[in-house]
N, C-alpha and C positions, 0 to 999 in steps of 0.2 A: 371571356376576354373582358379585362377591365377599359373603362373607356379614361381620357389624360388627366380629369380632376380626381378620379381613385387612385389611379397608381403616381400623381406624385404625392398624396397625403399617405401611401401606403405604408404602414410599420412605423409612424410618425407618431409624435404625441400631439394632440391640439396645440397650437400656440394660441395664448391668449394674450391680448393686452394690457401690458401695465397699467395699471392705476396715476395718471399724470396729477390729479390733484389727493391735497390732500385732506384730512375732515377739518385740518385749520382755517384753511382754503375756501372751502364748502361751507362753513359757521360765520366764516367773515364774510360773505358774500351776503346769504341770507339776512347777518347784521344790518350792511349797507343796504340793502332795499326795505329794511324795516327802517333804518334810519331818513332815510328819505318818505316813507310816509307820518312816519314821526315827525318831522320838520312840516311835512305839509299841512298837520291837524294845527301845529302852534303858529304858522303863518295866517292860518284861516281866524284863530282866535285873536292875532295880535291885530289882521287887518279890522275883525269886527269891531274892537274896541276905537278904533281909529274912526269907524263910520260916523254922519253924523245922526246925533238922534233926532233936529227937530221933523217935523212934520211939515206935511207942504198941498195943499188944499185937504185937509183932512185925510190925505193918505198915510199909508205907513210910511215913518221912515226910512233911511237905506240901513240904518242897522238893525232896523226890524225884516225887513226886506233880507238883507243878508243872512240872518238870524234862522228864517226862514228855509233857505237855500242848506242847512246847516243838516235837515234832517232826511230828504234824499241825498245828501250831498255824501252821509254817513252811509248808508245804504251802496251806493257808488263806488267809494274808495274799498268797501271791504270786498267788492266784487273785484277792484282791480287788486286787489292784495292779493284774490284768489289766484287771479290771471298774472301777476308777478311772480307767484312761487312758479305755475305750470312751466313760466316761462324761464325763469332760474332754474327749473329739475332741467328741462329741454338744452340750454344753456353749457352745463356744467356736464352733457353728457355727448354734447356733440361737441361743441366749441371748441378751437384750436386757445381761445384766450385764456391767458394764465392767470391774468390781474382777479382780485376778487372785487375791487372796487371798479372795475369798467364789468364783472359782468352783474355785479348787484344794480348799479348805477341802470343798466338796460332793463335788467328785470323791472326795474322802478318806471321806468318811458311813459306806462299806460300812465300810471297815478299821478305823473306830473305835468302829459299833458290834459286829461282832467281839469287837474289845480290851474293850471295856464288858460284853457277855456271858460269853467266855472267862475273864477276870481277873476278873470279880464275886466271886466265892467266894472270893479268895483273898486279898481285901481285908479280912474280916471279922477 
């Protein structure tokens, strides 16, 4: 005796799930979260150049100071890039959202806020 989950798939073929996105979809996505850490490396180097240079009791300056923050900062962002793709594959395979640019734009979250924490100070 079959029990009610065999005999109603009985003599059936699997249904499977359409493919809701497509690799256009999928390519643009990943674009916009690369585009967004792309914008994050050139806001980091335009605010550096903004810092000033002199010195102030023989410390470093802030754009030495910034300069600084520049090489864990490198270190960081590539971890979130890592943690942007996991989170873009996760994304693109559950997600009801169609847009490529709201689900690259989330992939992106970690590395921006990141950029919003690390570069807060040096905005003042």
């Amino acid at each position: 005796m079959q029990d009610a989950s065999e005999r109603d798939t009985a003599g059936r073929d699997r249904v499977t799930m359409p493919r809701s996105r497509s690799a256009a979809t999928r390519v643009f996505a990943y674009l916009v979260m690369i585009g967004w850490h792309v914008l994050v490396v050139i806001v980091y180097f335009v605010l550096l150049e903004r810092q000033p240079r002199t010195r102030v009791n023989y410390g470093p300056s802030r754009q030495e100071d910034m300069g600084l923050l520049g090489i864990p900062g490198a270190l960081v962002l590539v971890g979130t890039l890592l943690t942007g793709v996991t989170l873009l594959q996760e994304l693109l395979a559950e997600s009801r959202i169609n847009s490529a640019i709201v689900l690259g734009t989330a992939a992106a979250l970690p590395t921006l806020v990141f950029a919003a924490v690390a570069v807060g100070p040096y905005l003042r």
